[in-house]
N, C-alpha and C positions, 0 to 999 in steps of 0.2 A: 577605343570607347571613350576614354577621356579628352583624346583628341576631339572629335564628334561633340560630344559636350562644350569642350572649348568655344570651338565653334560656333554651335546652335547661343550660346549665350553672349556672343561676340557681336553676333548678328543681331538677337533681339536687342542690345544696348543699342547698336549703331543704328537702327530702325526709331526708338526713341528718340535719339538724339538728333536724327534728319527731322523729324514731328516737331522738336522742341525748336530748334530752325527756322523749321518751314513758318511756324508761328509768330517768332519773333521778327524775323525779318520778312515774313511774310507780304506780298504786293498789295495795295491796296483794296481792302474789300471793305466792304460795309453791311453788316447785319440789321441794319435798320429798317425799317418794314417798305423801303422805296426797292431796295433790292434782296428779296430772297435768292435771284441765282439771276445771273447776266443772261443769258441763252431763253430763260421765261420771256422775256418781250420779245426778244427777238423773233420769237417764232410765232409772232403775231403780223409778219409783215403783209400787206393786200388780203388779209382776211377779216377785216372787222367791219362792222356796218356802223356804228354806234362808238367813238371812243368820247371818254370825259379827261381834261387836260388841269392843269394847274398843282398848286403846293400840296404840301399836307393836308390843311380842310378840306382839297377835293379827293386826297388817297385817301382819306378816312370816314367821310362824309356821305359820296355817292357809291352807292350800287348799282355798275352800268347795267345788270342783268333785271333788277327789278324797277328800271327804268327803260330799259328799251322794251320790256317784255310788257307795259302798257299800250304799244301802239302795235307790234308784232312780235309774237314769240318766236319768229323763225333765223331774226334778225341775231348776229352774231354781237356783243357788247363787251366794252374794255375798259377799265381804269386805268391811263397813262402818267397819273400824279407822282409826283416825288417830294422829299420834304425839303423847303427851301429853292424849291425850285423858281428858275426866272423865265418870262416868254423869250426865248432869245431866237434867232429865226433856227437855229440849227433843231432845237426843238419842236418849237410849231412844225416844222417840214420831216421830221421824223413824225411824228404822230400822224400827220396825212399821210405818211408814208405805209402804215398799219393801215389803211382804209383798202376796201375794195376797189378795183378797176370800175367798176361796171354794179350799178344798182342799186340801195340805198345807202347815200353816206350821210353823216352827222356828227358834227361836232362839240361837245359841251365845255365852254368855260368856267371854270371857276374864279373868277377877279377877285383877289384878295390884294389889298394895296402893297404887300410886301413883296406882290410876284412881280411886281413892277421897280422896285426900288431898287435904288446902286446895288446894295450887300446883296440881292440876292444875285444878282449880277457877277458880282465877285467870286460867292462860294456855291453858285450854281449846280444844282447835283444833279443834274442833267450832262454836266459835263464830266462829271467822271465815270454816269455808266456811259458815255457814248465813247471813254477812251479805256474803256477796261480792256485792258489786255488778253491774251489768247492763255498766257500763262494765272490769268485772275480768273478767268472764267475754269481752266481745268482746279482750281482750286478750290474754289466754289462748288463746283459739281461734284469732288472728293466728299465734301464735309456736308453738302446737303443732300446728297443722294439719295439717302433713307430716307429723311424725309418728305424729300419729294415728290414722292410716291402718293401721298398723300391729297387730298381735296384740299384741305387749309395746313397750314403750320404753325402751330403756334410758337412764341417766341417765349425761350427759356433763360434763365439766369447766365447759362452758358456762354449762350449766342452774345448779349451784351457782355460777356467779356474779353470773348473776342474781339471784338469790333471798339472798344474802350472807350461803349456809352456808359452812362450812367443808370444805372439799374433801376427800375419803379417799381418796386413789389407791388405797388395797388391796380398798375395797368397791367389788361391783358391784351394783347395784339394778335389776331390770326389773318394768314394770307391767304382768299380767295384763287382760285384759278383766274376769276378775270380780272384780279390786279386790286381789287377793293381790299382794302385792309379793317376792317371794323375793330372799334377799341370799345372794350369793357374795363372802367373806372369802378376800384371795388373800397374807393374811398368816399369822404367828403368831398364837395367839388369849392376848388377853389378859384375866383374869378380874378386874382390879381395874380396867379402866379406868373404870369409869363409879360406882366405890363412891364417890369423892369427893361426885360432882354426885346422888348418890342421898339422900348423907348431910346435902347441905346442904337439901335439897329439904324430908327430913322435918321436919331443927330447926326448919323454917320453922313445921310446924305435922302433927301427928299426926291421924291417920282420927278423925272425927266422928260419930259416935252418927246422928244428923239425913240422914247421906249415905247411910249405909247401910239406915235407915229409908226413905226416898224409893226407893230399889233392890230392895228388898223387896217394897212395897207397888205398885209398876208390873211386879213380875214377878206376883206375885198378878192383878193384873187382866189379866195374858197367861195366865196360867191358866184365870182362868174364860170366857175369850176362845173356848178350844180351843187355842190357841197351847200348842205344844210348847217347852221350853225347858230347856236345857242349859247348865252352868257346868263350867270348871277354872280351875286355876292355869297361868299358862304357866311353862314350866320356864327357870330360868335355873342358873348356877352356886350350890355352897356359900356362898360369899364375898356373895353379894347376897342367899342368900335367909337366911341366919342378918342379915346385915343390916336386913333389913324387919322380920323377926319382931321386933328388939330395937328396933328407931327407929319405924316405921311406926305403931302403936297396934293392929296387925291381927292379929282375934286369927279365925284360919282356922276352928276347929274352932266357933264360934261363930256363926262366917257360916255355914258350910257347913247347920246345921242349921236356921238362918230359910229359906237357901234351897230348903231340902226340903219346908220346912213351906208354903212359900209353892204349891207346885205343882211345881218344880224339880227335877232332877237332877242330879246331881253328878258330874263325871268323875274319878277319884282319877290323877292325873297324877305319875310320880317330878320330884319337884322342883329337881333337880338329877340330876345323873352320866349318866342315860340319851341327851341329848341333847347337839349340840354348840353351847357358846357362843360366838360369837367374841370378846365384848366382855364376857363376864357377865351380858348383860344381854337379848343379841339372839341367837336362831338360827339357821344358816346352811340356806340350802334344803333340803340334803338330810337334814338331822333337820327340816326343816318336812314336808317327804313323808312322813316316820316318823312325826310328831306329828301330823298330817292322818290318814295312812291307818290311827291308833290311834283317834283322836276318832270316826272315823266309822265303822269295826269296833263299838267300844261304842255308838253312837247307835243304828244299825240294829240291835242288840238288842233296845235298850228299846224300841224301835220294835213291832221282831217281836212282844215277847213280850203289846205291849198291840194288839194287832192277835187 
């Protein structure tokens, strides 16, 4: 009997102390609202009609469902954003890769001058779910399983500290099934906070010739694909976007016009003032609703009118 006790109590330590382990040495994962579990996009591959691409302002900004559901409800929709993310080709060609064989596809960009820029280039987070491991993903799936049972998840004190972000008691982040992340801001909104780390971001290294050449030329061959495709800017505060226009190297009216040329359409998005930022930089759900069910009012025109 005491032996058995021994035992049973041997095991529960050594069961903690694998947990306490698996933690600290743990492979890399990221709880940040770009990856609630590796295996979720994945199993998005050739079934989407409708995905929307780019950084954080477009994970948190667009709702592919109450965007494609103004031109067709039947139509399958995806948010494929990440935070910091860059157009790098392996990207672009993994999101067409989530499209259907056969029937309507569509693409939506979000251009924000930083998805073009070296740094994000560098710390691309596109590149680490694309190299997540088979041992990240069963690990992932241990610790989210519960709740991913769930329609959204919302994001707990826990989860940032696993992951060794920095915790925001005033943001609330929940994770849609189609990838939309919407954030509820339960503070003041602040329009400078993120001008600093924006500002150090560009001195690092201004938009390249070469990045935006490479985005052109893969929206071009979704053109002659049949692939429909759609661009804005997402809208942040005055304070960040006279910031980018002066740091960034991004010259808007320049792009906009390769991207038309390319097969593209353009959405003319107010750049500022229409919508709420909380941070300058991000906006809170209910201008992502407004921002969604504008995107998708103009989509389903151009839609109609080539119909």
């Amino acid at each position: 009997m005491i032996e058995s006790k021994k035992i049973f109590i041997l095991s529960i330590f050594s069961t903690i102390l694998a947990l306490l382990i698996l933690v600290i040495f743990r492979p890399y994962v990221s709880w940040r609202h770009d990856r609630p579990l590796s295996g979720f996009r994945d199993n998005w591959d050739h079934s989407i009609n409708f995905i929307t691409i780019g950084d954080s302002r477009t994970l948190l900004g667009i709702d592919p469902i109450n965007v494609i559901n103004k031109y067709d409800i039947k139509l399958q929709g995806a948010n494929f954003g990440f935070n910091s993310v860059a157009f790098s080709k392996k990207y672009l060609l993994a999101a067409e890769n989530k499209l259907v064989y056969k029937g309507k596809r569509i693409i939506l960009l979000g251009i924000s001058p930083l998805s073009l820029s070296p740094n994000s280039f560098n710390s691309n987070a596109f590149k680490n779910f694309s190299k997540c491991s088979n041992a990240t993903r069963l690990y992932e799936f241990i610790l989210s399983k519960k709740r991913f049972a769930f329609t959204t998840l919302k994001k707990t004190e826990i989860q940032h500290i696993l992951s060794g972000c920095k915790w925001r008691p005033n943001l609330e982040i929940t994770i849609q099934n189609s990838g939309w992340t919407p954030a509820i801001w339960k503070g003041a909104a602040d329009d400078r906070a993120n001008l600093l780390e924006y500002q150090n971001k560009f001195n690092l290294g201004k938009i390249e010739s070469k990045r935006i050449d490479l985005l052109i030329n893969i929206i071009s061959s979704w053109h002659d694909k049949g692939i429909k495709i759609f661009g804005f800017r997402p809208p942040v505060t005055k304070k960040m976007y006279d910031l980018e226009n002066e740091l960034s190297g991004f010259d808007e009216i320049s792009f906009i016009e390769k991207f038309k040329n390319a097969g593209g359409n353009w959405i003319q998005i107010p750049p500022y003032g229409k919508y709420h930022c909380y941070d300058g930089s991000h906006i809170s759900k209910i201008s992502a609703i407004m921002l969604s069910d504008n995107v998708g009012k103009e989509i389903k025109m151009v839609l109609d009118e080539e119909e």
